[in-house]
C-alpha positions, 0 to 999 in steps of 0.5 A: 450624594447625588444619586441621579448618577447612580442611576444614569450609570445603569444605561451604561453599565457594560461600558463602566471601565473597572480595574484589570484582572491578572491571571497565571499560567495554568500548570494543568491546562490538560485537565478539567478542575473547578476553582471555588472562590468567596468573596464574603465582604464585598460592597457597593451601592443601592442605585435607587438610595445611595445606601450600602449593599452588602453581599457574599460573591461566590465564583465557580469555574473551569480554568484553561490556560490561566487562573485568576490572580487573587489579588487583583482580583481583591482591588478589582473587588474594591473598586465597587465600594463607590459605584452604584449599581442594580445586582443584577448588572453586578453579576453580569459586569463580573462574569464579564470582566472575570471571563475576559481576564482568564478565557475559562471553559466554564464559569458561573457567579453567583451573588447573595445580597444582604436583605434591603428592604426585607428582600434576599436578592440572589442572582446568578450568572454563568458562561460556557465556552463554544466548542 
C-alpha cells in the first residue's frame, strides 16, 4: 500500500476520472419534487493511512429534465473502494459529478463518516442552478 499516492491524489482531485452517471427522462419535468437517496454502505480510503473509511452518503435534490439512473449510480459508487480521498473533497467530486449527470435545480450531499479516530466527520455540500 503506498499511501504517498493517496496523497498526491488530493492536488488533483477534480480532475480524478470516475465512472459515468446515467440518467432518465424526467416525465414531470413541469413540476417541483425532491428525490431522497442513501447510500449506507459506501467505502473508500483514509488518504493519511491506507485504512478504510466507512460512511452513509445521503443526496437530496430537484430533477429538471432527467434523474439519476440508480445503478450506475451504485458502480459509480464503487469505484471509491480503492481511491484514497480526504471527505471533503469526496462530498464536492460527488455533487460534481452528480450535478454534471442530471442538471438538477437543486441539489445538496451530505456524507456521514464512520468516527476515525473518535471523530464524526459530516460534510455537506449543496448546488442551486442560476436563474
Amino acid at each position: 500500500m503506498d499511501i504517498s499516492s493517496y496523497e498526491g491524489l488530493q492536488k488533483k482531485i477534480r480532475q480524478l476520472k470516475t465512472p459515468g452517471i446515467e440518467v432518465w427522462t424526467n416525465q414531470y419535468a413541469d413540476r417541483d419534487f425532491v428525490i431522497h437517496l442513501e447510500i449506507p454502505e459506501f467505502t473508500c480510503i483514509c488518504p493519511k493511512t491506507g485504512l478504510p473509511d466507512f460512511a452513509v452518503i445521503k443526496v437530496d435534490y430537484r430533477p429538471a429534465k432527467d434523474c439519476l439512473e440508480l445503478k450506475s449510480l451504485k458502480m459509480y459508487t464503487y469505484f471509491y473502494r480503492e481511491v484514497g480521498i480526504f471527505h471533503e473533497h469526496l462530498v464536492n467530486k460527488l455533487l460534481d459529478d452528480m450535478v454534471k449527470a442530471c442538471q438538477p435545480r437543486w441539489m445538496k450531499v451530505n456524507v456521514e463518516m464512520n468516527p476515525r479516530g473518535g471523530i464524526y466527520t459530516t460534510v455537506e455540500a449543496e448546488y442551486r442552478r442560476k436563474k
